[in-house]
N, C-alpha and C positions, 0 to 999 in steps of 0.2 A: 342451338341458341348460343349467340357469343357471351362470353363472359364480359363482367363487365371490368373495365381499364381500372386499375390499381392507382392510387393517385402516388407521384415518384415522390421518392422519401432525401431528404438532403441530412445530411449526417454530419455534422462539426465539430472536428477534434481537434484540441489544443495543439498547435505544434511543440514537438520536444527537441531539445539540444542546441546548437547553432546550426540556425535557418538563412538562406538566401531568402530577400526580400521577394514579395509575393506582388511584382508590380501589375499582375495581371488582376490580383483583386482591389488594388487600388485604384485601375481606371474602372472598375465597374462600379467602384463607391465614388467616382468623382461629383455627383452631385449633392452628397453629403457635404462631401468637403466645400462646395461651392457657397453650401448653405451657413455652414460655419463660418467661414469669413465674410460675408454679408450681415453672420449674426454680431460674430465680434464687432464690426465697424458701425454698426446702429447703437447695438447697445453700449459703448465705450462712453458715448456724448447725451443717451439720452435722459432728457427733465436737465440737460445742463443749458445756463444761459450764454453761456459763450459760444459752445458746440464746436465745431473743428477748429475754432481760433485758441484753443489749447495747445494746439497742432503746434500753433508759431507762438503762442506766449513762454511756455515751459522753455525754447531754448534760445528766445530771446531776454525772458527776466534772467537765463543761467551766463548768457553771452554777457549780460550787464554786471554780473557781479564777479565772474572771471575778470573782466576788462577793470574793475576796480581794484581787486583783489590781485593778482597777479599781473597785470600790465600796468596799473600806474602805485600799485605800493611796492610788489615785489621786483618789478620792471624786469620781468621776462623777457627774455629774446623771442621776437616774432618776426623772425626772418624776413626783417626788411617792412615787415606789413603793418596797417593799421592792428593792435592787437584784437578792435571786435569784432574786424572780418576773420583774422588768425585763427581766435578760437571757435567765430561762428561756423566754420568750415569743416571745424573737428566736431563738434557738440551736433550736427546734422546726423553724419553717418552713427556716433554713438550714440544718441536717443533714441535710435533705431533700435541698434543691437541690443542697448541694457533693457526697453520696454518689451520686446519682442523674448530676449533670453527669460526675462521673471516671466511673460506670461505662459512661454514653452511649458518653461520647467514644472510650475501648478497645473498645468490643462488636466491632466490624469484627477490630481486630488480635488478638483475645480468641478469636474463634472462627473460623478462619479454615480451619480444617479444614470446615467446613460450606461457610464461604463457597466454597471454591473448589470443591467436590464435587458440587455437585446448586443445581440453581434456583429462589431464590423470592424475595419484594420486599424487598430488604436494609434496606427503611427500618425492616421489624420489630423488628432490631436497637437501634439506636438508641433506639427507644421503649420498648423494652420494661423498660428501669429509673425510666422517667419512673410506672411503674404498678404495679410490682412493691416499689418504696421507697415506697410508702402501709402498706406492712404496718409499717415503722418508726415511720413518722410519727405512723399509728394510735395507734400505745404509748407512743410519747415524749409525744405529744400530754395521753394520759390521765394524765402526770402533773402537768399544770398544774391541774387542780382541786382535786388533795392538796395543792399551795402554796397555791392561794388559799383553801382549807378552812383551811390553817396559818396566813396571814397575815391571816385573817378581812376577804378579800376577796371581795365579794357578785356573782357574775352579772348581767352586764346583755340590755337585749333586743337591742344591738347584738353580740353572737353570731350572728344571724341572716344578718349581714354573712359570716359566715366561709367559706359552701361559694364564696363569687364571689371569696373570697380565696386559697383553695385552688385553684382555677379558673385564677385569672392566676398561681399559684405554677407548676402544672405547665407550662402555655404558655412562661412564659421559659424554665422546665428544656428543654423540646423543644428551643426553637430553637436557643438556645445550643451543645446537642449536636449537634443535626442537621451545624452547622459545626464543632464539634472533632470528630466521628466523620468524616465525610466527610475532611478534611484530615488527622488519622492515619494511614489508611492510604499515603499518598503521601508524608508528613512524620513521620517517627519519634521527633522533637524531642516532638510533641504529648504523648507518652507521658512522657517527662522534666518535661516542661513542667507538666502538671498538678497535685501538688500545689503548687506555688509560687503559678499562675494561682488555685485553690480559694481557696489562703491571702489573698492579695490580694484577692481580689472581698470575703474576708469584711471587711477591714478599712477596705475601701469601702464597705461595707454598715452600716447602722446598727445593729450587733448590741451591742457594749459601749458604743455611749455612744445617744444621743437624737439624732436629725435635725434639730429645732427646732434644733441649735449650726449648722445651716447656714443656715438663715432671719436666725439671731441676725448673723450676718457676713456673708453677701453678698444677702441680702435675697429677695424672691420671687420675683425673676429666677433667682436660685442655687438657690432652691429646688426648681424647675420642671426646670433640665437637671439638677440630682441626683437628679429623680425617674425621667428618663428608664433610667437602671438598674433594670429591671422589678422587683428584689428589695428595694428601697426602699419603696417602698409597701404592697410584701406584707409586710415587717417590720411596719411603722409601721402600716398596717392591722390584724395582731394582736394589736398591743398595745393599740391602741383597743378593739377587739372584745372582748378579754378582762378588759382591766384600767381600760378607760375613761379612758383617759390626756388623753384630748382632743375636738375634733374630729376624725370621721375626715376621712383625706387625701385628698379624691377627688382635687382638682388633681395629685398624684402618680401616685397611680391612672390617671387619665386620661392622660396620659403616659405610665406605666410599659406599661399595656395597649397603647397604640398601639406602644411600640415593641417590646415582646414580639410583637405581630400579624408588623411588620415583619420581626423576626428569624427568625421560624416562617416565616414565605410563604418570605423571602429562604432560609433553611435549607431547605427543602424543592427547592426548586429548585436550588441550588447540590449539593446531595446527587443528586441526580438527574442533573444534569450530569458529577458525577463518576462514579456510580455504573460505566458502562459500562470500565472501567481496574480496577473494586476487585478482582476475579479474578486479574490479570494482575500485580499488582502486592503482595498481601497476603501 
């Protein structure tokens, strides 16, 4: 008489130490993850009356009050351009990064009723605003051709440039998060901390004024470690791309990219190291 089949037992044990990422259990939860960004872009807008026209109000009421504030009181330099395509060009890529980096950074403390209920790669979390903030981007995006139609601004073929800009844009969003989500959970400041952090990166960021004012004072050495801020070149890149403001910046670029790589590896693994506590502690 045969015996009868043992049902197979699956055993799941915390990894310990510094882990390489387990991308093989991440394509097996790729439908998670698909679910997740579908959840985030429904529920972002819904019972609101505008609905994705938020998409494009938020950086065009921000485009309006830049363009008052700094192009016609502070009379910024906007390299030749009308200032509210200048700044619209910058406030695109960064309403990206700053909505996408706050919601990285909370996803852990945010959903934590999952986290601690059932098992699967918590780096989903994380990511999953780096992919789901494209549906924004998308819209906000499509209104810089109505400004340049307005300001009888002509396309050029450096557009072409734009999906490898978009490319290093998500990259730094990751990493960046990868290290505010990981350290939220264990640090609750993180949660306080974030708009402040947002507001500051932007004001470090070349959004209301030109980057050349840092070449202009501390020369191309200044230039080089102000590139290192990944979202520096992604700025200064789009505005090339779109409104042909210059040369594009590879030397920024080429900086910002490596250390966006840096901060993604370095996030990845530092998130992994903590990973095995975010149960225990969320």
């Amino acid at each position: 008489m045969a015996m009868p089949l043992k049902p197979e037992s699956i055993i799941i044990e915390p990894a310990r130490g510094w882990q390489v990422i387990n991308w093989r259990e991440l394509r097996e939860y790729r439908d998670l993850f698909y679910f997740l960004i579908d959840r985030d872009i429904k529920v972002l807008y819904k019972q609101t009356v505008l609905g994705f026209g938020w998409a494009i109000l938020r950086p065009v009421l921000s485009m309006v009050i830049f363009t008052v504030i700094f192009g016609g009181l502070a009379r910024v330099d906007s390299d030749g351009m009308p200032y509210a395509l200048f700044s619209y060009a910058a406030l695109v890529p960064w309403l990206y990064f700053s909505t996408a980096l706050s919601a990285s950074a909370l996803s852990l403390v945010n959903n934590t009723d999952m986290l601690t209920k059932v098992y699967f790669p918590r780096l989903i979390f994380p990511l999953t605003p780096v992919f789901s903030k494209l549906v924004d981007f998308v819209i906000s995006f499509a209104v810089v051709f109505v400004l340049m139609a307005w300001f009888h601004v002509a396309p050029t073929a450096r557009m072409l440039y734009l999906p490898l800009l978009i490319l290093l844009m998500m990259l730094a969003t990751a990493g960046i998060s990868l290290w505010f989500a990981a350290m939220s959970v264990h640090y609750r400041d993180v949660k306080h901390a974030m708009p402040f952090v947002t507001q500051i990166l932007m004001y470090a960021a070349p959004v209301v004024w030109s980057a050349a004012l840092i070449e202009e004072r501390f020369g191309q050495a200044g230039r080089l470690v102000f590139g290192l801020y990944p979202m520096v070149g992604v700025i200064e890149g789009f505005r090339v791309a779109l409104l042909d403001t210059g040369p594009m910046p590879w030397d920024m670029l080429a900086v910002g990219t490596a250390s966006a790589l840096l901060l993604f590896v370095t996030g990845l693994f530092y998130f992994r190291r903590m990973e095995v506590n975010f149960a225990d502690v969320a």
